[in-house]
C-alpha positions in Angstrom: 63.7 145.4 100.2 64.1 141.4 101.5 65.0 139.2 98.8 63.3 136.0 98.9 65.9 133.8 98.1 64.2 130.8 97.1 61.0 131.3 94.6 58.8 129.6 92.8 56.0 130.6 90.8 53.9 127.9 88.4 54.2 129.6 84.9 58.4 129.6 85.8 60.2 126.9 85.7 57.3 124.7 85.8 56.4 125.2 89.7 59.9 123.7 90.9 61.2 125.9 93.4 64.1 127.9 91.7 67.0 130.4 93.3 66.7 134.0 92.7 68.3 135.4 90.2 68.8 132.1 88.4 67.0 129.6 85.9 68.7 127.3 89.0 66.1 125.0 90.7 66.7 123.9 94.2 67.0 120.5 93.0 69.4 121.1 90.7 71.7 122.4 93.4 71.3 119.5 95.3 72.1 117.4 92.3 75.7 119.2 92.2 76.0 119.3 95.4 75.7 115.4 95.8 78.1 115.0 92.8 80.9 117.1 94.8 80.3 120.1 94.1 81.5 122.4 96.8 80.7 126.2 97.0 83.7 127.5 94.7 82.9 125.2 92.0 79.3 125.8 92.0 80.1 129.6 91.9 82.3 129.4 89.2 79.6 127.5 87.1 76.8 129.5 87.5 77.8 133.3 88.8 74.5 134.8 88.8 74.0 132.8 92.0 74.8 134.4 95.9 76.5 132.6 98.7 73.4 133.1 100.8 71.2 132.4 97.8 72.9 128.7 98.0 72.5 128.3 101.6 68.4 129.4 101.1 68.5 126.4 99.1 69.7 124.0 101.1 67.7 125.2 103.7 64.8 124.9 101.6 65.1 121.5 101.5 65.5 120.7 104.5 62.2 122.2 105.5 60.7 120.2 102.7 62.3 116.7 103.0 59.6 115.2 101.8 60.4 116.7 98.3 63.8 116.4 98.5 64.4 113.4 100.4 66.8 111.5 98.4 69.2 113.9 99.1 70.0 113.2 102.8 72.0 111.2 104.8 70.4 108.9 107.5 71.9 111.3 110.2 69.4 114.3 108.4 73.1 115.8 106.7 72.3 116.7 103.0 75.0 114.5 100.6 77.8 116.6 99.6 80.3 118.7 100.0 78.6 121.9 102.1 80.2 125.2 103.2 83.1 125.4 105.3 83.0 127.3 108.9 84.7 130.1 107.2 82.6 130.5 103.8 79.4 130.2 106.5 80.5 132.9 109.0 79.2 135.3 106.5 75.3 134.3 106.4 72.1 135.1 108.5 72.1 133.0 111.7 68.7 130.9 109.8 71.2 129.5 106.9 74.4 128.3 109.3 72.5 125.0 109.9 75.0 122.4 110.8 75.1 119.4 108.5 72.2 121.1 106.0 74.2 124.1 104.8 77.9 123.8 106.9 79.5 120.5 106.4 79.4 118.1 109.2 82.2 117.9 111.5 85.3 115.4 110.6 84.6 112.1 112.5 88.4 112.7 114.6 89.6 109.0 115.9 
């Protein structure tokens, strides 16, 4: 069985696309994640949720930026803290998406 990671359904949640397992909406992720929350904390907060569950969300939004708009930066990065290189070495090659679900690189100079 594939989990779809990313649902939505218009009797749940009132049609706002939500994360499996969760009464989570994909904005509400993005919300936390553009007020610092990082992977851990977000975890920690809500532990019904998956690592690649997360990641499905943010890619969800990227391939609907016109919903979620507000949440990126200029450069197409979503705001916030994403996953590290190590916490993303773990997901499907369709979630590591550099600057959407891994954090951007360190400007170095």
């Amino acid at each position: 069985m594939t989990i779809k990671w990313v649902q939505q359904d218009p009797l749940v949640m009132n049609g706002e696309p939500f994360c499996y397992n969760s009464r989570l909406t994909v904005r509400q992720l993005l919300e936390l994640r553009s007020n610092g929350y990082d992977l851990t904390l977000i975890l920690k907060d809500h532990p019904e949720l998956r690592v690649v569950g997360i990641a499905a969300a943010y890619a969800y939004a990227a391939a609907h930026r016109e919903r979620y708009g507000d949440f990126f930066e200029a450069n197409g990065s979503l705001v916030g803290p994403g996953y590290s290189e190590a916490e993303a070495a773990i997901l499907p090659a369709q979630y590591r998406i550099a600057g959407v679900v891994i954090r951007p690189a360190e400007a170095v100079g």
